[in-house]
N, C-alpha and C positions, 0 to 999 in steps of 0.2 A: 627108461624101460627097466632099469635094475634097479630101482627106488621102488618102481609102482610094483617089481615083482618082491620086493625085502620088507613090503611092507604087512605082507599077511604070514598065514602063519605055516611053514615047512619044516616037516620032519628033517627034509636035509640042511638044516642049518645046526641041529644034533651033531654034524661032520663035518661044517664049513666052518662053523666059530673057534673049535678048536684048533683045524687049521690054520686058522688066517691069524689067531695069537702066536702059535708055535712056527711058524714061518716068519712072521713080523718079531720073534725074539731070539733068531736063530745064534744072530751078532754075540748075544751074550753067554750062548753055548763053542760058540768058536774060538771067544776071547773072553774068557771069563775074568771077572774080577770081583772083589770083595765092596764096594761100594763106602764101607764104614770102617773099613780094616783101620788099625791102630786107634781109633776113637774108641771111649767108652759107650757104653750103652746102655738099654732100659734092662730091666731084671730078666722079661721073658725075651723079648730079642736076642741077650747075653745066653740064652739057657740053649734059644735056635741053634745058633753057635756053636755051643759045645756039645750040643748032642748030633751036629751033622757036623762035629769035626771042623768046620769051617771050611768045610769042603763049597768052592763056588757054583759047580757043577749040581749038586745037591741041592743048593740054595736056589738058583736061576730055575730048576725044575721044580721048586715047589711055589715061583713066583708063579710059572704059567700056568699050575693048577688052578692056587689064587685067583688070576684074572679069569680063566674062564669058568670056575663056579661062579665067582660075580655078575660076567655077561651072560648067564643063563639067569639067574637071583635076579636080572634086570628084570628081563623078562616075567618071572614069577610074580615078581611087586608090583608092577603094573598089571598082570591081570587080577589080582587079588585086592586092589585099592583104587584100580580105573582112574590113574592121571591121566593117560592118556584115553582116550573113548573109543577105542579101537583095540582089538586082540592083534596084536602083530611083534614078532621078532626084531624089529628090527634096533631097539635097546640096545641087544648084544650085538649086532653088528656093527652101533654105532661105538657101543664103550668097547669091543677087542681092538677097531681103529686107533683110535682116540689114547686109549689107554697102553696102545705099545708104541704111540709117537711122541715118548718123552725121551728125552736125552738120560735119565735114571734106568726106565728100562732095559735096554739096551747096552747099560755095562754093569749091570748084576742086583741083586735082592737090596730092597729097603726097608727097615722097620716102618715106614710111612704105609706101605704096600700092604703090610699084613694088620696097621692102626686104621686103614679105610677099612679092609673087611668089616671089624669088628664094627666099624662106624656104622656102613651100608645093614649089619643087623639093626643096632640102635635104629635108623631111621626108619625099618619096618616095625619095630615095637611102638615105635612113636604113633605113625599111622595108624593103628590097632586100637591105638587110645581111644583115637577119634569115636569108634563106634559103640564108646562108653559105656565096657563091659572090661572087670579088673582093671581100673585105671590105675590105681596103688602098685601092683604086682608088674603093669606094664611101663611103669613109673621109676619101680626098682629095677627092674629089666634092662632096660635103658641105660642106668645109671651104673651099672655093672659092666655094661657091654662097653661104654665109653671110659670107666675104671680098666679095664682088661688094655683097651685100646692104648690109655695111656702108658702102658707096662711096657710098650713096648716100644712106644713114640711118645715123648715125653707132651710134645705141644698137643698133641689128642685130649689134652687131659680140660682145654679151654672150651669143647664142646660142651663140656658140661651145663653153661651157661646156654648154648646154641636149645641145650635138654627143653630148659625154661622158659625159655624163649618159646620153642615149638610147644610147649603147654600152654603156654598164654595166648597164643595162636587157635589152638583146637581149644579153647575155655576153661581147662582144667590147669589153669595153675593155683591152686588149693595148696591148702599147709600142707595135707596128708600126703599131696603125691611131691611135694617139693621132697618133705622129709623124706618119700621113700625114694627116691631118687638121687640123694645125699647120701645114705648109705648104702645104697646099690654102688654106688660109684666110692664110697669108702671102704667097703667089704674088701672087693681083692687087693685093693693098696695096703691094708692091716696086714692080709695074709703076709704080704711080700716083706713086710716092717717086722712084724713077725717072728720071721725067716731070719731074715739079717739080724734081729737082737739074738736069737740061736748061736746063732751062727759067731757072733759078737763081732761083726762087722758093720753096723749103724752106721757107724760114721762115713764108711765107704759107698754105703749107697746114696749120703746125701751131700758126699762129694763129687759124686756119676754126677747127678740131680744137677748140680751147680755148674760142671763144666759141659754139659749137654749146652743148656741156657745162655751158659754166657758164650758159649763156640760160637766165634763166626762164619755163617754160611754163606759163601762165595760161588758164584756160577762164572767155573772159569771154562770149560771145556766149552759151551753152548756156541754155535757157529751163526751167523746169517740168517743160514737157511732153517736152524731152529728157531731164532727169534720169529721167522718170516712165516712160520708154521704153525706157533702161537699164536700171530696176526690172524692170520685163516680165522680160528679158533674163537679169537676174541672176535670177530668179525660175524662169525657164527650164532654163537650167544648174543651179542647185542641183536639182531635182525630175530632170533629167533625170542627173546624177551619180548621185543616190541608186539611180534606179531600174540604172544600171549596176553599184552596187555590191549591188544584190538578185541581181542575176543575172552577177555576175564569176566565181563559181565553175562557170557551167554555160559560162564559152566555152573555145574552143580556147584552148589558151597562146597561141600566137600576138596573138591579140586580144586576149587581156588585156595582154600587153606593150605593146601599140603603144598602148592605153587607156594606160598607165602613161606611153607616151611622150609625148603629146600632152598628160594632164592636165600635166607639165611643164613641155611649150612654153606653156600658158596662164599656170601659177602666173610661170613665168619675167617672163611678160610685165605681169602684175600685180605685178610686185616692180619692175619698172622703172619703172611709171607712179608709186611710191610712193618710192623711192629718189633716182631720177635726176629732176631737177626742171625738163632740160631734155625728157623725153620727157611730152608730155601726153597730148591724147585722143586723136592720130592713132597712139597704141598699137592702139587700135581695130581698125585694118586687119588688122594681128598676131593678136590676140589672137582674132578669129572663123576663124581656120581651127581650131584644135581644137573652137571653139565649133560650128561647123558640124555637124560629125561627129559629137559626141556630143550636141545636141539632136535630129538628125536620125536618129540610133539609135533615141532615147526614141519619136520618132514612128512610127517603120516597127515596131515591137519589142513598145509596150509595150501589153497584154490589153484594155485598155476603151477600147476605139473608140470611146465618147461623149464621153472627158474626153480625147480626142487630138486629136479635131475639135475642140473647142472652144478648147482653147489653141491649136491650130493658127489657125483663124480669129482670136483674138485677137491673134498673131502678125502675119497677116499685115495685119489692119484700122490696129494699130498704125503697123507699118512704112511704111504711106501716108498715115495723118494724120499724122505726125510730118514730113513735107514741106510742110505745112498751117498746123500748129499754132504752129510753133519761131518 
């Protein structure tokens, strides 16, 4: 019954998604902490820092800003690019779950946290492309928005490649938009190189650069019942793949590309967490905006409303013992 009612579209979820992020983040206003404290950092994360003091407090409040412009931006992107073939909310209600049941959220701000933003714009410019009108300028767009990204989160900076990918996808991977895509994403890393030659500190930042990379990222706190909660999860997404690949052949091209695009930015983000030994869980943030989408498909979409409610409810029982449990 709470599936079949979050699946259309209510003004009062305007007051329940910010809720239900700032309650499910309460943990890290009770017990704040610095999440990166004593590591170096990307230029703009470092600037976050000094311009809120390092105050944690500061930091954890403008995390749940973050998540919940995003889970409303769910919402928006899918009505504006129809992956899913239905007008419903329920995007945000599945990414403020989802996206406050990491073990990151929950003890304070991540530069990954604010590298997904900027990603979640890229993958709306990306889509824009598709309806092949300024492919060049949504090309540089893109490629800017994933440069910005990476200012802050160094491994952001490998989407670039996910850019090309998702243009080879939608048809346009052309010289014109590679190039402009190359220097959209070179543009604000100059600035910031820039800066530091000013500044006469070059060397310092492509010392940041090296010891980000080679940091080894270790998930020591994670409990059990987090691992058990990622199971859910992964458990989620595989059943909810399948069932898009039951019915890929009945969507518009359109949605099947952008399907194509997105399981990408996921696999992308699952190759970094596996390769790059400085990128750990706070992949997390990343990696649920496609997850978003296509569990949130499986629920509006798929035929038997008994077994939707119930993983749904599992979904979401989860999502709030695991603030309990961990």
């Amino acid at each position: 019954m709470l599936l079949k009612t979050l699946k259309g579209r209510h003004p009062i979820s305007l007051v329940f998604v910010p809720i239900i992020i700032v309650l499910l983040s309460l943990d890290s206003f009770f017990r704040p902490m610095i999440l990166t404290s004593g590591n170096k950092q990307m230029p703009l994360y470092d600037l976050l820092l000094y311009v809120s003091g390092e105050n944690s407090l500061i930091l954890n409040l403008i995390a749940c800003i973050v998540l919940v412009v995003m889970a409303f931006g769910m919402v928006r992107l899918n009505e504006e690019h129809v992956f899913i073939r239905q007008r419903t909310d329920l995007p945000a209600f599945v990414y403020a779950f989802i996206a406050t049941g990491c073990l990151s959220t929950g003890s304070g701000m991540h530069p990954s946290l604010l590298a997904a933003f900027f990603l979640f714009l890229a993958v709306d410019r990306i889509f824009k492309i598709y309806q092949g009108t300024a492919t060049i300028s949504g090309s540089f767009d893109a490629g800017f928005l994933v440069g910005i990204a990476s200012l802050f989160y160094l491994f952001a900076s490998v989407y670039v490649f996910w850019l090309w990918m998702a243009l080879a996808v939608l048809g346009y991977l052309r010289a014109k938009e590679i190039f402009a895509s190359i220097i959209g994403f070179i543009l604000p890393i100059f600035c910031v190189l820039f800066w530091y030659i000013w500044k006469g500190s070059l060397f310092g930042f492509f010392e940041t650069v090296s010891q980000i990379f080679q940091y080894k990222n270790e998930l020591q706190h994670a409990s059990v019942f987090q691992y058990l909660y990622w199971g859910i999860l992964g458990v989620l997404v595989l059943l909810s793949s399948l069932y898009m690949l039951t019915v890929y052949e009945e969507k518009k091209v359109s949605s099947r590309k952008y399907f194509i695009v997105l399981l990408s930015f996921f696999l992308l983000s699952a190759i970094c967490f596996i390769f790059f030994r400085g990128a750990g869980v706070e992949q997390y943030f990343i990696s649920i905006i496609p997850v978003t989408y296509i569990i949130s498909h499986y629920f509006v979409l798929q035929k038997h409303s008994w077994i939707g409610e119930v993983l749904f409810y599992i979904l979401i029982v989860s999502s709030i013992l695991i603030h309990f449990l961990r």
